[in-house]
C-alpha positions as semicolon CSV with decimal commas, in nm:
position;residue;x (nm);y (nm);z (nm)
1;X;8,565;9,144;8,069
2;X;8,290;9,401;8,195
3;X;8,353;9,527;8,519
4;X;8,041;9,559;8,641
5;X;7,889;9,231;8,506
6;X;8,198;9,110;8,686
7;X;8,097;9,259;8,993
8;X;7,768;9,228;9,037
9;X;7,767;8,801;8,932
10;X;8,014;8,790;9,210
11;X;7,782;9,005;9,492
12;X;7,556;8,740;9,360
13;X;7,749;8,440;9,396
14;X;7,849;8,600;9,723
15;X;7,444;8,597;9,854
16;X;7,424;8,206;9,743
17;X;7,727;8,125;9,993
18;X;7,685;8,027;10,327
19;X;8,039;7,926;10,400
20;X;8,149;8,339;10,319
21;X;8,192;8,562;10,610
22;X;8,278;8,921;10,606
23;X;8,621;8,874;10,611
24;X;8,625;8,694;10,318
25;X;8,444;8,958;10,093
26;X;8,582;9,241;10,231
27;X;8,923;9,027;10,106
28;X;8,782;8,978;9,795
29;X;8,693;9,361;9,768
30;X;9,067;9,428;9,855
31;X;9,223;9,207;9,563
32;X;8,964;9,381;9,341
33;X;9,128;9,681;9,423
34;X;9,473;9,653;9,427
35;X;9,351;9,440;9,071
36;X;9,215;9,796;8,939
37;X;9,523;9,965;9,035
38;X;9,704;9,701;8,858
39;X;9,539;9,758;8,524
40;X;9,356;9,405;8,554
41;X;9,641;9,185;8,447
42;X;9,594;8,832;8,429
43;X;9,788;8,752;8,747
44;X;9,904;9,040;8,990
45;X;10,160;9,050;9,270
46;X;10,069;9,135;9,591
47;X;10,188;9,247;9,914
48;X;10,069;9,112;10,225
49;X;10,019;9,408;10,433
50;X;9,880;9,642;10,164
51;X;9,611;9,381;10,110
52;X;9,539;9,365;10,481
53;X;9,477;9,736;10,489
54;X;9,241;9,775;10,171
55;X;9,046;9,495;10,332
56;X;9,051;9,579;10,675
57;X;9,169;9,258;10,806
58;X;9,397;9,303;11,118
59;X;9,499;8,959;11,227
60;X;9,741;8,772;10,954
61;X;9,594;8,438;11,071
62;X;9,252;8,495;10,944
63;X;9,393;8,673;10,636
64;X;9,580;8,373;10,548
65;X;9,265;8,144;10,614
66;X;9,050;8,361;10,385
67;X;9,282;8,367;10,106
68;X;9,297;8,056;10,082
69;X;8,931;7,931;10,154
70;X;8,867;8,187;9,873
71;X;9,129;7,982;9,672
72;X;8,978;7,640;9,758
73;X;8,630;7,763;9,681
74;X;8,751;7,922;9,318
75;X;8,720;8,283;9,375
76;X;9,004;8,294;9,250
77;X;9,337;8,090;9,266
78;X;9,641;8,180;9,543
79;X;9,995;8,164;9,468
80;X;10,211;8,183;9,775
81;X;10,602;8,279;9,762
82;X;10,842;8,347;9,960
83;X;11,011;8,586;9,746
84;X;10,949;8,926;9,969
85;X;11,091;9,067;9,577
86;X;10,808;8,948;9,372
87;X;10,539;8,847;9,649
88;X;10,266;8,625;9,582
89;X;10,056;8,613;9,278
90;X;9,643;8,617;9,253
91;X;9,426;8,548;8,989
92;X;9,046;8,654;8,989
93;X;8,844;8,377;8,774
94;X;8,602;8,546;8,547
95;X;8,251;8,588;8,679
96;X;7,984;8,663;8,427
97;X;7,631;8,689;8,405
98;X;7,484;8,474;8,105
99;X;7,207;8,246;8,228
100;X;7,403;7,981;8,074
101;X;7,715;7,997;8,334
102;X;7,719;8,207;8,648
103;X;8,111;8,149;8,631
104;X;8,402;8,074;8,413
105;X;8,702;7,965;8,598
106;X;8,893;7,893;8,208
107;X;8,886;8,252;8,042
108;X;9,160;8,504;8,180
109;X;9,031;8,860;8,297
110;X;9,165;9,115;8,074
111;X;8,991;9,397;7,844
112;X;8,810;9,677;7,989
113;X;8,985;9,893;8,245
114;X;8,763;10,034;8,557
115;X;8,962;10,375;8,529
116;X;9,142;10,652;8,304
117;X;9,476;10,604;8,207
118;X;9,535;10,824;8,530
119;X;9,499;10,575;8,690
120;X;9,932;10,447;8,599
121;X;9,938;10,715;8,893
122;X;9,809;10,515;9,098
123;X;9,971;10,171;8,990
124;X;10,314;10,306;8,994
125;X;10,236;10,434;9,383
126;X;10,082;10,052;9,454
127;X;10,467;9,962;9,330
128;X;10,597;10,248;9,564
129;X;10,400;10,115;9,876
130;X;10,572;9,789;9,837
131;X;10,873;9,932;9,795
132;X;10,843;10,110;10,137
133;X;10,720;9,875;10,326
134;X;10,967;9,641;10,173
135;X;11,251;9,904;10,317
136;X;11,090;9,919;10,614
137;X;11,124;9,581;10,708
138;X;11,508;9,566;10,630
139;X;11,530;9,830;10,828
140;X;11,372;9,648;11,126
141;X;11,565;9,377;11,039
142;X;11,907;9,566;11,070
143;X;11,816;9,713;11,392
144;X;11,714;9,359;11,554
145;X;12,034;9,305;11,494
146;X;12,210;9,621;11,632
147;X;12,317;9,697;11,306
148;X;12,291;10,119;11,234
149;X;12,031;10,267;11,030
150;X;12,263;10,378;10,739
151;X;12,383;10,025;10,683
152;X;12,068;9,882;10,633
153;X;11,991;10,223;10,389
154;X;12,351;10,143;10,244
155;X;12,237;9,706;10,191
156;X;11,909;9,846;10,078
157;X;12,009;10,087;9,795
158;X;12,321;9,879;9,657
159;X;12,047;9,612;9,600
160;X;11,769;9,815;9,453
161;X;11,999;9,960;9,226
162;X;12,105;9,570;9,094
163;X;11,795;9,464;9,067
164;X;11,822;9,237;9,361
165;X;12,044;9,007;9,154
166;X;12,354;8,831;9,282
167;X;12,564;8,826;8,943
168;X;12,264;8,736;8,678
169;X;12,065;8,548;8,990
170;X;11,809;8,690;9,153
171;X;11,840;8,683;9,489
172;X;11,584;8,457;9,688
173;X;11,679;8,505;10,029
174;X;11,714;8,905;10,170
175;X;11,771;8,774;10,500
176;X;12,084;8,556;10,444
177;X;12,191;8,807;10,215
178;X;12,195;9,100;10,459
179;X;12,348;8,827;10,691
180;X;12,618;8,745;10,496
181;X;12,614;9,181;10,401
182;X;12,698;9,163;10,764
183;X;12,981;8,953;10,770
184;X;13,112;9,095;10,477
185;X;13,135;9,428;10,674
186;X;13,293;9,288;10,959
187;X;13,610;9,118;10,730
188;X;13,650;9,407;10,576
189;X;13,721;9,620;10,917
190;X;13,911;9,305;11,058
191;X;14,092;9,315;10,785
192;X;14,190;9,698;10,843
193;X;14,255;9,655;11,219
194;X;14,494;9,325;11,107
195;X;14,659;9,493;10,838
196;X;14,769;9,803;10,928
197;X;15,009;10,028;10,719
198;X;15,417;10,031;10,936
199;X;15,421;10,344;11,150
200;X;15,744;10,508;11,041
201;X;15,868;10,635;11,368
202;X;16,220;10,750;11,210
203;X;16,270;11,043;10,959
204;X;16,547;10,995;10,745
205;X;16,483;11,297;10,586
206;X;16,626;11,530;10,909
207;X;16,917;11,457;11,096
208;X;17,097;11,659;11,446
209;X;17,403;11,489;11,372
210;X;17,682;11,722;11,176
211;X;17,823;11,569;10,862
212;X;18,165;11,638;10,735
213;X;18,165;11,703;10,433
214;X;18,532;11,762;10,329
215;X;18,615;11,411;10,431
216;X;18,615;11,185;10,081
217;X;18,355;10,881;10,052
């Protein structure tokens, strides 16, 4: 895949479309992006609110509608998932210039990268981004719940470093499992206010009463 052949049989496709508006290309422009950063796989994950702010969109109801008006209108096909782990997936169809197709929605993108292999930089801080923002919202999370800061950093990092896996699953649901993180906690202290070690008032050990100890036993 060339790049710029790519590019500029899409900017013309885009001039032939009446039903495109500016929030759809400046979408479009956004996947491209994070795409590049990616090192033009043939699906990518994304993250919501990283592709909001490469395109500019501010309002998650007409970023929904354009991604998927771009889907329905084979810009390129939509994956939604509720996985906040994985996120959804995106793949650009091929756009080429030939006279003899304008676009080929059956060959996967791959081949020629748009940068240097510098650019791993930048892919591994497009994985960092998520990451943060992913932290961010458990954070938020914890705190609607009047939960302290360093438990959510405690739920966050026990996770991360498991792979988000319950066991060998991977876990589906963050939310019920920082719920049920919760309730966990709250056993445990139970438990420690229920069971309580005896308080040995008595110490056998000293004594203020005089032994005789010429009598026999």
């Amino acid at each position: 895949m060339n790049y710029i052949k790519h590019l500029n049989a899409v900017f013309l496709q885009f001039s032939k479309d009446n039903r495109l508006n500016p929030s759809h290309i400046s979408l479009y422009i956004g996947l491209f992006q994070i795409w590049n950063y990616s090192r033009f796989p043939e699906e990518f994950y994304i993250n919501r609110e990283e592709v909001m702010e490469f395109s500019k969109i501010g309002s998650k109801s007409t970023y929904h509608r354009c991604i998927r008006e771009l889907d329905s209108w084979k810009y390129l096909m939509y994956k939604p998932s509720h996985n906040p782990f994985k996120g959804s997936r995106v793949l650009l169809f091929q756009f080429e210039t030939s006279d003899d197709q304008a676009v080929n929605f059956t060959v996967p993108i791959s081949g020629q990268a748009l940068v240097s292999v510098l650019n791993i930089n930048k892919h591994n801080k497009h994985d960092e981004n998520i990451k943060k923002t992913f932290k961010r919202e458990i954070l938020f999370f914890f705190k609607e719940k009047q939960w302290p800061k360093t438990e959510a950093e405690k739920f966050f990092n026990h996770y991360e470093a498991v792979g988000w896996k319950k066991g060998i699953n991977p876990i589906e649901n963050w939310k019920a499992a920082a719920e049920n993180w919760m309730l966990k906690f709250k056993e445990i202290q139970t438990e420690k206010n229920t069971f309580l070690p005896p308080v040995q008032n008595k110490d056998n050990l000293h004594t203020n009463r005089n032994k005789n100890y010429n009598q026999p036993l």
